[in-house]
N, C-alpha and C positions, 0 to 999 in steps of 0.2 A: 390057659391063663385065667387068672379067678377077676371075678368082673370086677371088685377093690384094683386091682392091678393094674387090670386094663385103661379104668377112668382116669388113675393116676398116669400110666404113660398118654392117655389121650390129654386129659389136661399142659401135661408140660410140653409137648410138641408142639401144642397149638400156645403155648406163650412162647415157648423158645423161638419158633415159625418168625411170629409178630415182631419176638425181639430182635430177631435178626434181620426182617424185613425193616424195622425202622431205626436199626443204627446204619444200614446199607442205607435210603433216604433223607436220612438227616441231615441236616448243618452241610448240605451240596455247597454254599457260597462261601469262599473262604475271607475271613477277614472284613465281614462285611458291614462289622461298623467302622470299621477303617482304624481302629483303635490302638493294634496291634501288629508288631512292634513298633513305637515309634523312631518316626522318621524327620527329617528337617521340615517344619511346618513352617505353612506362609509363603511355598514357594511353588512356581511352577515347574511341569513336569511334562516336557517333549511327547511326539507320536513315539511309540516301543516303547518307552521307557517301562520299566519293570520296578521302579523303587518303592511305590506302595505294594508292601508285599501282599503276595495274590493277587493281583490287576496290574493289566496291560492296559498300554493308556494308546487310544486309536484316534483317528482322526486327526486331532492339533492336540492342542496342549490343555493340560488340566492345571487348577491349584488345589494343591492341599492345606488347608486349614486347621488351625488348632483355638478353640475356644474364642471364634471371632462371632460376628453377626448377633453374639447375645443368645448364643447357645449354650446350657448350663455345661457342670463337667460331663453329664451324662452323654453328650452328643460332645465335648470337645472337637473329636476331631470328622471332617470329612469331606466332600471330594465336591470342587466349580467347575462344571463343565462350560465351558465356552464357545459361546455361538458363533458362526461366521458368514459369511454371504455363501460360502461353497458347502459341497456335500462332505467336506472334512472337517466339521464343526465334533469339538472336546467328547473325547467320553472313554469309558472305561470298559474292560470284560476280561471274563475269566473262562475257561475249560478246566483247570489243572484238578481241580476237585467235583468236577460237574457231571459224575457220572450215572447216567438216568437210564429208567429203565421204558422201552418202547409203549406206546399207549396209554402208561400210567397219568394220570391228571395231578398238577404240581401248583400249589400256592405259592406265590411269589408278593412280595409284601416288600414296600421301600416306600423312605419319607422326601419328599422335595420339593424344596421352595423357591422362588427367585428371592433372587440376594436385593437386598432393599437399600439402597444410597439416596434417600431426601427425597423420595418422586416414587411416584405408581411404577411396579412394572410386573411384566407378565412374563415367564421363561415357561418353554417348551423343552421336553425332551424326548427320544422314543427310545424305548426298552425293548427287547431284541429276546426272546427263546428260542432257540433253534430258527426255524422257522417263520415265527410266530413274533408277531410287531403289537408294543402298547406305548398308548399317547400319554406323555405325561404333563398337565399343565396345571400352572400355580401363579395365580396373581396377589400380591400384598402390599400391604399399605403403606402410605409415606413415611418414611424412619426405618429404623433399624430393628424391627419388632420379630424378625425371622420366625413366625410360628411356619413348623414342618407342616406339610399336606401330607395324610398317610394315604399310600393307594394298595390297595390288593387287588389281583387278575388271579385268573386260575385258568394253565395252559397245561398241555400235552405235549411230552416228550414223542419227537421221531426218532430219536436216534439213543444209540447207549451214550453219546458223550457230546449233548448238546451244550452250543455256544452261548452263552447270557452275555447280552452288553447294556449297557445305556449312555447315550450320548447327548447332546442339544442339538436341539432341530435348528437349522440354515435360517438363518436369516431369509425372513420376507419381502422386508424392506426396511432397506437402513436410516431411512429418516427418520430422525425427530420429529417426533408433531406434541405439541405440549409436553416435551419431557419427557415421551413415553418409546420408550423403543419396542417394536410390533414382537422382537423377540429379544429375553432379555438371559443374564449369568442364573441358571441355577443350579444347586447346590442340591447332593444326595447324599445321604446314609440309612443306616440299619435296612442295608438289604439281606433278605433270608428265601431262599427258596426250600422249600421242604413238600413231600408226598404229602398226596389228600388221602387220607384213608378211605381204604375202600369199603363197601359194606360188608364183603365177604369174611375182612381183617375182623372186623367189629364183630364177627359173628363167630370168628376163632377165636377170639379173646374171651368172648360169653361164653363158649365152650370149655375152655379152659380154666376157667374159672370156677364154671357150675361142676367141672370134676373133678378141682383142687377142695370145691366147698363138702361134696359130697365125699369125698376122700379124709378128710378135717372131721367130719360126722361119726366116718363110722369108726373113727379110730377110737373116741367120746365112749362113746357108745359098748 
């Protein structure tokens, strides 16, 4: 085979490789700004329940929202997880699209705030990979000013078809003390989990590249 030919099948293996490894990693969470298709907002939504399509609702019970808390149209709609004094406090998770690949390292990126009614409060939540447990907490300010906390973690799949959830953490203590409840309603969207590119990816792509450029040359030439 003439080395033109070669670089050009080397080039395109190594993009087709990449492209294939990252429509396989991609867009894993399905429906994860909750935007899609809509559904009766404003309402709450039982343990199993399945009506936010794509998520399964665990613990208690979630509300779904639609352009409340002073969230523009961009964030319209999405998901109040509700605390409780027991280990079955609100929250949500998927598998149906979750299919990962073992040892690979996964970004995982979600916005959440506690829900703000006249008074300070603080909501906890913990997000769930496989495995793999993150804290999520957000205090804001007196009113209705909902600005989202964005958090990104970056976890490792164990298995080909790890579980992602995220729920509100149990109540600590249910007292009031100045208005403040120790765990309060918060509220999640635009969850995305997608593969960390590896460096070895990054160096197929250079690869194939430099033999699509050097392929582009001598054609010139």
């Amino acid at each position: 085979m003439k080395r033109r030919s070669m670089c050009l099948v080397a080039g395109a293996l190594a993009l087709s490789s990449l492209v294939a490894s990252s429509n396989v990693d991609a867009a894993l969470i399905t429906n994860g700004d909750f935007q899609s298709p809509t559904i009766p907002a404003n309402n709450s939504y039982a343990v199993n329940s399945t009506a936010i399509p794509g998520w399964t609702v665990i613990g208690s019970t979630v509300e779904f929202w639609n352009n409340a808390f002073g969230f523009g149209a961009a964030n319209a709609h999405n998901v109040q997880l509700n605390p409780t004094p027991w280990t079955g406090s609100g929250g949500v998770r998927q598998t149906t699209n979750l299919v990962t690949v073992v040892g690979q390292p996964y970004q995982i990126d979600i916005d959440f705030l506690a829900r703000a009614e006249g008074a300070n409060r603080t909501a906890k939540a913990i997000l769930t990979f496989g495995t793999q447990a993150f804290n999520l907490l957000d205090g804001t300010n007196a009113g209705n000013d909902s600005i989202l906390t964005h958090f990104t973690f970056t976890a490792t799949a164990t298995s080909t078809s790890t579980l992602f959830s995220v729920r509100a953490a149990p109540y600590v203590d249910q007292t009031l003390t100045a208005g403040v409840h120790t765990t309060w309603k918060g509220v999640i969207d635009n969850v995305a989990v997608v593969a960390v590119p590896e460096p070895a990816s990054l160096g197929l792509l250079s690869l194939g590249g430099l033999a699509l450029l050097r392929r582009r040359r001598s054609v010139r030439a």
